[in-house]
BALOBA-1460 file (C-alpha; in Angstrom, 3 decimals):
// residues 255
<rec num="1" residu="x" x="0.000" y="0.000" z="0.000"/>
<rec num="2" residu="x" x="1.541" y="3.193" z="-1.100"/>
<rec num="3" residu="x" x="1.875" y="5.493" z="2.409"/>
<rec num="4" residu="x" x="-0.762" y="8.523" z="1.130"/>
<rec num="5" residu="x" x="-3.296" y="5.166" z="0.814"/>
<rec num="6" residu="x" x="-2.749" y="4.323" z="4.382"/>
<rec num="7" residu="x" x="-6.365" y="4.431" z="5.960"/>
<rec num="8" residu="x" x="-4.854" y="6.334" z="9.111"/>
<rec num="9" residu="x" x="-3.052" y="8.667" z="7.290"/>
<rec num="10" residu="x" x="-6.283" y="9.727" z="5.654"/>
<rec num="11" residu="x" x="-8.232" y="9.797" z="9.022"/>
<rec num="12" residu="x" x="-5.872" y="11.299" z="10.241"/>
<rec num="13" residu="x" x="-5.782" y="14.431" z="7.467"/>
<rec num="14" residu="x" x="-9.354" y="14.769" z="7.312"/>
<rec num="15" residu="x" x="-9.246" y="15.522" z="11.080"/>
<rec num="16" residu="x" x="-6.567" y="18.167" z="10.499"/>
<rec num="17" residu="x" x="-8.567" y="19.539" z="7.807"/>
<rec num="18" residu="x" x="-12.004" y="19.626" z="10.413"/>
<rec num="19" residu="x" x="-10.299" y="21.306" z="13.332"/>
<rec num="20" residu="x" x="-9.049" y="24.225" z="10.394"/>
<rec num="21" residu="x" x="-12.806" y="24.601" z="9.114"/>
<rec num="22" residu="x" x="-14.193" y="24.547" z="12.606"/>
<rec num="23" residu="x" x="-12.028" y="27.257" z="14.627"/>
<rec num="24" residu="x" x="-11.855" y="28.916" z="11.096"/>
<rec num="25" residu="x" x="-12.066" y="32.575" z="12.175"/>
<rec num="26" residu="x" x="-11.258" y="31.948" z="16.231"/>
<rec num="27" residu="x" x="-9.419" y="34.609" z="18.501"/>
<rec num="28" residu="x" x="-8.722" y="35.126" z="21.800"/>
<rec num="29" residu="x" x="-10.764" y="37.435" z="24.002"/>
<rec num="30" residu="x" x="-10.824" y="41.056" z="23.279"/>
<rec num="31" residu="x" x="-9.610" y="41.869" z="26.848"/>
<rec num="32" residu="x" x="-6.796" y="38.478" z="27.093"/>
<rec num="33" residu="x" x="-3.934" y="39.907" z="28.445"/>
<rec num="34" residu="x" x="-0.234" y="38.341" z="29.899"/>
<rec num="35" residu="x" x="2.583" y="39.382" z="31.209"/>
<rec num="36" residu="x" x="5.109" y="41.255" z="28.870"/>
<rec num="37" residu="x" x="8.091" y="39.891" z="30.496"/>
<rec num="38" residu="x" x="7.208" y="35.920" z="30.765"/>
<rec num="39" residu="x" x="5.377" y="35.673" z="27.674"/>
<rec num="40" residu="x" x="5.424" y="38.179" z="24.858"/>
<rec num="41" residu="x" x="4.944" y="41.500" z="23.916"/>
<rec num="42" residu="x" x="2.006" y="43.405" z="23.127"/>
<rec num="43" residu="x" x="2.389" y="43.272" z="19.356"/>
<rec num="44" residu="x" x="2.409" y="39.186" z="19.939"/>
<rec num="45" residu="x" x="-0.906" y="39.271" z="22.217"/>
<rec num="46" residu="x" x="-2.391" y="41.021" z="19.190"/>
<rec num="47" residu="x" x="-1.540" y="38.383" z="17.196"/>
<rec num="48" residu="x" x="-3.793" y="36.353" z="19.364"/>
<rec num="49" residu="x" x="-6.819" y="38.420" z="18.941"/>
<rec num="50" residu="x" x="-6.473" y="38.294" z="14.958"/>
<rec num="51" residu="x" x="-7.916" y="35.590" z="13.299"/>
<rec num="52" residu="x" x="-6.228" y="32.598" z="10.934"/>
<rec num="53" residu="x" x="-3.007" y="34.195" z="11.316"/>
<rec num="54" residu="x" x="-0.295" y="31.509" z="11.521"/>
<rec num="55" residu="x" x="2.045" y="32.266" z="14.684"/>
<rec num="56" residu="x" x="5.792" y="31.478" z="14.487"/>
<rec num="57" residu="x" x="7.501" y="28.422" z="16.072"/>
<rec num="58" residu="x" x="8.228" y="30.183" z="19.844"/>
<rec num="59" residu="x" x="5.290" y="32.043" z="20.095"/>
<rec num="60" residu="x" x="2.728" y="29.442" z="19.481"/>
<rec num="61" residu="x" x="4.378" y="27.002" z="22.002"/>
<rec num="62" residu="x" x="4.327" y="30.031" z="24.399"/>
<rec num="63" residu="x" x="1.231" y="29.987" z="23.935"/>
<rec num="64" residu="x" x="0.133" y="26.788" z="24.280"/>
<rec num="65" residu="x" x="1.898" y="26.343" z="27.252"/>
<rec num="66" residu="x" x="1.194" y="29.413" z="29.205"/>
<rec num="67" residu="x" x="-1.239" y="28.463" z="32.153"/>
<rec num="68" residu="x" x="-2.610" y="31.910" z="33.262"/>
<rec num="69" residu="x" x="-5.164" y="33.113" z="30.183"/>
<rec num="70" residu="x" x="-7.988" y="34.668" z="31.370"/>
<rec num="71" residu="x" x="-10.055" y="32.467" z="29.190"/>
<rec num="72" residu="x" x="-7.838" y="29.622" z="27.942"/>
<rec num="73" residu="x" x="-10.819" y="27.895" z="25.913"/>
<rec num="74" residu="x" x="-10.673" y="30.816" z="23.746"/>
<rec num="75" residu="x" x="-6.728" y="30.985" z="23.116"/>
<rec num="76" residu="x" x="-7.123" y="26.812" z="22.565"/>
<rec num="77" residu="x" x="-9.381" y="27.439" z="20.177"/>
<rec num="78" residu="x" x="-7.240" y="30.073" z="17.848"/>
<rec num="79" residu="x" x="-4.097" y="28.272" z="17.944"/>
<rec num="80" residu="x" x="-5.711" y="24.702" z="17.569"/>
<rec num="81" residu="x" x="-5.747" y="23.901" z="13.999"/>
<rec num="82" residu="x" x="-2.328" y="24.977" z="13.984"/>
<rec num="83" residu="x" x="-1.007" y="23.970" z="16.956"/>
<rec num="84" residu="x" x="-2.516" y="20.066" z="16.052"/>
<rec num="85" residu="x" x="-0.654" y="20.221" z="13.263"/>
<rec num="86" residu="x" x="2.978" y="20.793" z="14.769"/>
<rec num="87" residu="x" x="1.784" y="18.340" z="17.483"/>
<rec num="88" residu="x" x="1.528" y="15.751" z="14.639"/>
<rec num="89" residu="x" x="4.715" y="16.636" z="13.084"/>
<rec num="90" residu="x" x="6.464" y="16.037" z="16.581"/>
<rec num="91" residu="x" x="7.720" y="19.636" z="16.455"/>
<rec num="92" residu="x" x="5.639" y="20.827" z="19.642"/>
<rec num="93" residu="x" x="8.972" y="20.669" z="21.785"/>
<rec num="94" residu="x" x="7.461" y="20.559" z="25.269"/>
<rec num="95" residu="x" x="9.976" y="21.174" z="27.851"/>
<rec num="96" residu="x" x="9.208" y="17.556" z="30.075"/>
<rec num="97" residu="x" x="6.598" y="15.365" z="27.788"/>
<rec num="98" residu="x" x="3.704" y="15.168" z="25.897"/>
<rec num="99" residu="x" x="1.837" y="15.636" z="28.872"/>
<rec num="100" residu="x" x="2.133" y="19.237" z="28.842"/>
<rec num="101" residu="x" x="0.689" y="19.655" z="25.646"/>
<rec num="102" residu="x" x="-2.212" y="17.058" z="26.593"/>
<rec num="103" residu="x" x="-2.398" y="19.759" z="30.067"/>
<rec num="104" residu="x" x="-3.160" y="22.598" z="27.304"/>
<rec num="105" residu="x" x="-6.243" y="20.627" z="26.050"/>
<rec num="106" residu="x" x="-7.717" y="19.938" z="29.705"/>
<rec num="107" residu="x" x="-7.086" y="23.745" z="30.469"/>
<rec num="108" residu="x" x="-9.148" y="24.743" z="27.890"/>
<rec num="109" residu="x" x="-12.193" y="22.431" z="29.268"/>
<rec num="110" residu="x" x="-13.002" y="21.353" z="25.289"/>
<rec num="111" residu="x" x="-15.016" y="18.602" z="26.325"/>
<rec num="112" residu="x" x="-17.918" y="20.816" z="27.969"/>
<rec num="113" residu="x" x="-17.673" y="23.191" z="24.384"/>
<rec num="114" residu="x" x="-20.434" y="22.881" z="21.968"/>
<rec num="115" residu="x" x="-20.678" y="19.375" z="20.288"/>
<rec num="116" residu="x" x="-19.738" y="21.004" z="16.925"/>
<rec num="117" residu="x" x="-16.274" y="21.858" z="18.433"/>
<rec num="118" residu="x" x="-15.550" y="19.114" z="20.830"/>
<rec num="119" residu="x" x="-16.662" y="16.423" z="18.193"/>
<rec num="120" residu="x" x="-13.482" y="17.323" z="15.664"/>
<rec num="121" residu="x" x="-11.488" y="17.815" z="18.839"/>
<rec num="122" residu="x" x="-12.376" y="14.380" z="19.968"/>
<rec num="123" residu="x" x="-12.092" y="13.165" z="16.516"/>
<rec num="124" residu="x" x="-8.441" y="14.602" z="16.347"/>
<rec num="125" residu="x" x="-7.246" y="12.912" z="19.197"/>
<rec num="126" residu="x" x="-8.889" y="9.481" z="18.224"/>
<rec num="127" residu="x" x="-6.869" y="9.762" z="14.274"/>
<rec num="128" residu="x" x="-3.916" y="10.572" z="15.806"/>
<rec num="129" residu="x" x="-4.139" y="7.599" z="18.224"/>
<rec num="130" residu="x" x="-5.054" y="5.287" z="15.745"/>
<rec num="131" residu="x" x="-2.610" y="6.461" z="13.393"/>
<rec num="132" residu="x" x="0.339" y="6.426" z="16.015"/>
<rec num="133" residu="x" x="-0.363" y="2.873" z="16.176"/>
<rec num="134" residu="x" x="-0.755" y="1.555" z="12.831"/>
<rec num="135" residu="x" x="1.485" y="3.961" z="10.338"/>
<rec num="136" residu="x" x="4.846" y="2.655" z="10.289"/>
<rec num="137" residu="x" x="6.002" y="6.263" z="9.588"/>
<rec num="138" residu="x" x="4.344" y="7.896" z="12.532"/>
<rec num="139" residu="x" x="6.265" y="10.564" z="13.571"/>
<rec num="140" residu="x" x="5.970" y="10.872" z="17.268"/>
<rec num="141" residu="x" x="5.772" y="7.595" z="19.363"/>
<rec num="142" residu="x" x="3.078" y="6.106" z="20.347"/>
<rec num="143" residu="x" x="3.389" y="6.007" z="23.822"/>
<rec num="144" residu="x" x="3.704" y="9.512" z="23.902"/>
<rec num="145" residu="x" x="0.798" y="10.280" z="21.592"/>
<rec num="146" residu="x" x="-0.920" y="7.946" z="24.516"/>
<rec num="147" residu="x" x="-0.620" y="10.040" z="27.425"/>
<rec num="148" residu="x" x="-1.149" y="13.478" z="25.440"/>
<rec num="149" residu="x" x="-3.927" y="11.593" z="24.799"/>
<rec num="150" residu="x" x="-4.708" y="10.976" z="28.248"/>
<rec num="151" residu="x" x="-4.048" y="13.909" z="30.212"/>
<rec num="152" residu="x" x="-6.050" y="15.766" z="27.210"/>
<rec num="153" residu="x" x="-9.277" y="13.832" z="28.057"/>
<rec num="154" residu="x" x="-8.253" y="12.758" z="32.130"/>
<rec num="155" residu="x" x="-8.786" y="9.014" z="31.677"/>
<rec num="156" residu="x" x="-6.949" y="5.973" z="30.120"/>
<rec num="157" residu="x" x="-9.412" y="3.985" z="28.941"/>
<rec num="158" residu="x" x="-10.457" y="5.194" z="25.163"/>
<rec num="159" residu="x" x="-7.406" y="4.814" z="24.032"/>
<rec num="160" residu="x" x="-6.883" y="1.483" z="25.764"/>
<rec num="161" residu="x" x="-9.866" y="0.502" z="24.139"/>
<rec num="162" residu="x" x="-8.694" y="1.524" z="21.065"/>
<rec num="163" residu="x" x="-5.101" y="-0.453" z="21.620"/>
<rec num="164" residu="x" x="-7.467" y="-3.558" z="22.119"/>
<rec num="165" residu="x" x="-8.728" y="-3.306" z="18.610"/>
<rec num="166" residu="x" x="-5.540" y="-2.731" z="16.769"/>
<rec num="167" residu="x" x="-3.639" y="-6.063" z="17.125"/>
<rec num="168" residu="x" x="-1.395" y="-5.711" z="14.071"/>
<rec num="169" residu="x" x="2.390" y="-6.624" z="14.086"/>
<rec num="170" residu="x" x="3.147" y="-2.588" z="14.283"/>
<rec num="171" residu="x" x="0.518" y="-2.277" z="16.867"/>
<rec num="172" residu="x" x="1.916" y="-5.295" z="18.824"/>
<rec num="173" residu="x" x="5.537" y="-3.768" z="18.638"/>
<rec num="174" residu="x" x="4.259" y="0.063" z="19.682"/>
<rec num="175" residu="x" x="2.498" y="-2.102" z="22.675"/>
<rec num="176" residu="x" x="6.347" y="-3.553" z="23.423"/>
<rec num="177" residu="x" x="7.610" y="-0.223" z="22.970"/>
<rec num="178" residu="x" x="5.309" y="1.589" z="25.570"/>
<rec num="179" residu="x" x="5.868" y="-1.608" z="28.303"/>
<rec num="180" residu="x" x="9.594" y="-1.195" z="27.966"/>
<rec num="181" residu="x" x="9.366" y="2.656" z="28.338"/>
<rec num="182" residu="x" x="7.166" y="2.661" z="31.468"/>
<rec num="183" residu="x" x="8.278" y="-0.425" z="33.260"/>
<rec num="184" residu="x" x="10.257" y="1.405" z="35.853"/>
<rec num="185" residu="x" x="8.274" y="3.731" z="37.218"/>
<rec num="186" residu="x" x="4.732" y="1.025" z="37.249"/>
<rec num="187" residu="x" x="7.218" y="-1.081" z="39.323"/>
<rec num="188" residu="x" x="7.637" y="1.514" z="41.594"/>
<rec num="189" residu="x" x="3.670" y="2.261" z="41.706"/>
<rec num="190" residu="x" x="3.954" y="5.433" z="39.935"/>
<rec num="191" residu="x" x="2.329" y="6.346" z="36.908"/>
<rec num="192" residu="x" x="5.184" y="7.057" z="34.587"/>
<rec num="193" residu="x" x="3.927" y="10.554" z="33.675"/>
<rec num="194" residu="x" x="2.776" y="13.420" z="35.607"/>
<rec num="195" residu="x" x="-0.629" y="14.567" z="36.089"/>
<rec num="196" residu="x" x="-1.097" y="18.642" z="35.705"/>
<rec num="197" residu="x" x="-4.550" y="19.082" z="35.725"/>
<rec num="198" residu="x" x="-5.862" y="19.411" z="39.473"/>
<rec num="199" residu="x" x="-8.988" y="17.544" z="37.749"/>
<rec num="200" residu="x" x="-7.282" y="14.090" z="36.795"/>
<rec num="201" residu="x" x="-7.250" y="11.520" z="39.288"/>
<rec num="202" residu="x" x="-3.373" y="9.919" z="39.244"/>
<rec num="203" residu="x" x="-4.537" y="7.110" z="41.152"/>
<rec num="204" residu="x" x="-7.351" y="5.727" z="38.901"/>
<rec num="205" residu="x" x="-5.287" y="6.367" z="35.939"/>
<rec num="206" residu="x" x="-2.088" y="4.409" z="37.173"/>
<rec num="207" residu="x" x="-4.721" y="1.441" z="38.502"/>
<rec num="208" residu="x" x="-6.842" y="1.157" z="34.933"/>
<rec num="209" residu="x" x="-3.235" y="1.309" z="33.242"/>
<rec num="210" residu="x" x="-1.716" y="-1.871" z="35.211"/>
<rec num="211" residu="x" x="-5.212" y="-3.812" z="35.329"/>
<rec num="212" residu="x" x="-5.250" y="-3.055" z="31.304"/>
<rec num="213" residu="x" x="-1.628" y="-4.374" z="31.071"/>
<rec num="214" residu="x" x="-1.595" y="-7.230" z="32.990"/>
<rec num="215" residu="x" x="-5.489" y="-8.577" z="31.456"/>
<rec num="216" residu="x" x="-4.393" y="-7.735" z="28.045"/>
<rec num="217" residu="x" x="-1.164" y="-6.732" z="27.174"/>
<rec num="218" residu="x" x="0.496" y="-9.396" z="29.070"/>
<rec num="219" residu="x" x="-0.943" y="-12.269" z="26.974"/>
<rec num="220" residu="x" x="-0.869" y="-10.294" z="23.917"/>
<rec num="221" residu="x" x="3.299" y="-9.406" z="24.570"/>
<rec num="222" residu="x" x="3.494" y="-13.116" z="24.792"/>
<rec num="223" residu="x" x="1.802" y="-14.299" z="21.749"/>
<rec num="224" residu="x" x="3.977" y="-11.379" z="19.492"/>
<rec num="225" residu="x" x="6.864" y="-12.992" z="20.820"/>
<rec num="226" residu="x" x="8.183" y="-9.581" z="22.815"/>
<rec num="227" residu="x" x="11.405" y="-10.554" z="25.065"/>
<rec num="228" residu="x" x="11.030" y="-12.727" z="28.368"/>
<rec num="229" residu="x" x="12.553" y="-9.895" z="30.235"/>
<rec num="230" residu="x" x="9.423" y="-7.511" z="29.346"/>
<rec num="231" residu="x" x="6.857" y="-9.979" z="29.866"/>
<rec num="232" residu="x" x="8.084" y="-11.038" z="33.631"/>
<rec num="233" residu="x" x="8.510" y="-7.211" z="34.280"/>
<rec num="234" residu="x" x="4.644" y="-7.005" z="33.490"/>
<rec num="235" residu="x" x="3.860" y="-10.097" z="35.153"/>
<rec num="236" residu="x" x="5.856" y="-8.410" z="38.458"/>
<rec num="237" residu="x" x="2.965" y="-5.684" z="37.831"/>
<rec num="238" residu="x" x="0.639" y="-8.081" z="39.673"/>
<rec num="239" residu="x" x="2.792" y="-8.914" z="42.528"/>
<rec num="240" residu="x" x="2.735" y="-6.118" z="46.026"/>
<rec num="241" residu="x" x="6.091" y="-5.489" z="48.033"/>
<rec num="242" residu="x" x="8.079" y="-7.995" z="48.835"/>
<rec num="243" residu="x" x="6.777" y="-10.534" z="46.794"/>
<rec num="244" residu="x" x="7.627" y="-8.643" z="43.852"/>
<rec num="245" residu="x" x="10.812" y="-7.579" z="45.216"/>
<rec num="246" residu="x" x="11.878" y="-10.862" z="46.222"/>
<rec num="247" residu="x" x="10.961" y="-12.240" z="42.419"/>
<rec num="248" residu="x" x="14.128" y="-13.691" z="40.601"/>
<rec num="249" residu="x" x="12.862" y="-11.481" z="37.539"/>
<rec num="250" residu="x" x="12.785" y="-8.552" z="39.767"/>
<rec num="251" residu="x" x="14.852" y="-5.688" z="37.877"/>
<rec num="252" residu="x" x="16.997" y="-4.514" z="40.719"/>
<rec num="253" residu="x" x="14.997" y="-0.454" z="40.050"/>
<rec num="254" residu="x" x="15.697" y="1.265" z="43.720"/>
<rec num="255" residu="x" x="13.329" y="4.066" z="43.800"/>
C-alpha cells in the first residue's frame, strides 16, 4: 500500500482539515492579556486576537503552554488547527513530555464546548491515536501520543480501548515499545507521567493502566513474541512489596 493510501493517514488528514474549518475565524478574548516579560509583547498578544493568522515556532508554544489566560478555551481554540498540526509533526517541543501539551487541552475544558467543536477535537485525538499505532512512519511515538492523549481527556481507557482493537504486528511492537518505556516507574507504583490538571485523578489512571496491562497486554506481549525480560517485568505488575521484590525477575529499580 503506497503510504498517502494508508487508511490512518487519511483519518488522520481529514481531522486536520475539520479542526481548520471549525475554529476557522477563532481569537482570543478582546480583553486576554499576559505578562510582557514571561510571555510576549504586546504586538504578539495582538496576534492572538487576529484571526487565521499563523504564529511562528516560539510564540505558538508560548502559547500553548502558558497556564494563566484569562479564558484559555478561547486561546485553545485560535491556535488549535495549527497547533494540532505541529503536534503531529512532533515539532511541539514541550519542555518535560507530551503531557504538557495534553495539560493545554484539559485547560481549555473542550469537552464541555459545543458538540460542533468538541466532536473534531475528539475526533483529532482518536486519528492521531489510531494512526500512532498503525502507520509505520508515525512521527511521534506512540506512547507519547498515549498520554497526550490521556491527560487531554483525564482518563486511560479510550485509548486502551482503542489499543485492544488494533492487534497488528506494528501495533503489537508500539504495545512492546510503551511496556519497555514505562516499566520502571509502574514497578515503583507510579504512573510514569505526571498529572497537571488538578482535575485528573493519578490514582485511577495508574490502577486502569496496570489492570489493562496485565489482562491484556500481558498475553498479547506473549503471543507477538516480545522478550522474556518484558513480559516477567509485566507479570511483576501483579505482585505487592516484597513478593515482587523478592521475584528472581525482579529488575533490581531502587526508587
Amino acid at each position: 500500500m503506497h503510504l498517502a493510501d494508508h487508511p490512518a493517514r487519511r483519518r488522520l488528514s481529514a481531522a486536520l482539515a475539520g479542526l481548520a474549518v471549525t475554529f476557522r475565524g477563532m481569537t482570543a478574548h478582546p480583553d486576554e492579556h499576559n505578562c510582557e516579560c514571561h510571555w510576549g509583547s504586546p504586538e504578539e498578544l495582538a496576534l492572538l486576537k487576529t484571526p487565521d493568522v499563523e504564529l511562528e515556532p516560539d510564540l505558538l508554544r508560548r502559547t500553548w503552554q502558558a497556564i494563566d489566560w484569562s479564558d484559555h478555551a478561547a486561546v485553545l481554540r485560535r491556535v488549535l488547527p495549527q497547533f494540532a498540526t505541529v503536534l503531529v509533526a512532533g515539532h511541539a517541543e514541550p519542555l518535560f513530555g507530551l503531557e504538557q501539551a495534553g495539560y493545554s487541552f484539559a485547560r481549555g475544558r473542550w469537552q464541555q464546548w459545543p458538540d460542533d467543536q468538541a466532536g473534531p477535537v475528539r475526533e483529532f485525538l482518536h486519528a492521531w491515536w489510531v494512526q500512532s499505532l498503525t502507520d509505520p512512519d508515525a512521527v511521534v511515538p506512540a506512547h507519547q501520543v498515549f498520554v497526550m492523549c490521556a491527560e487531554a481527556s483525564g482518563t486511560v481507557r479510550p485509548w486502551l480501548g482503542e489499543w485492544e482493537k488494533q492487534t497488528g504486528d506494528l501495533s503489537d511492537r508500539r504495545l512492546a515499545e510503551a511496556a519497555a518505556e514505562w516499566e520502571y516507574e509502574l514497578l515503583g507504583d507510579r504512573l510514569p507521567w505526571s498529572v497537571g490538571w488538578y482535575e485528573h485523578d493519578e490514582e485511577e489512571m495508574r490502577t486502569e493502566l496496570v489492570t489493562w496491562l496485565l489482562d491484556h497486554a500481558a498475553p498479547r506481549l506473549r503471543e507477538s513474541g516480545a522478550s522474556t525480560d518484558l513480559q516477567h517485568w509485566i507479570r511483576l505488575l501483579g505482585l505487592t512489596d516484597e513478593a515482587r521484590w523478592t521475584d528472581p525477575y525482579w529488575s533490581g529499580h531502587r526508587y
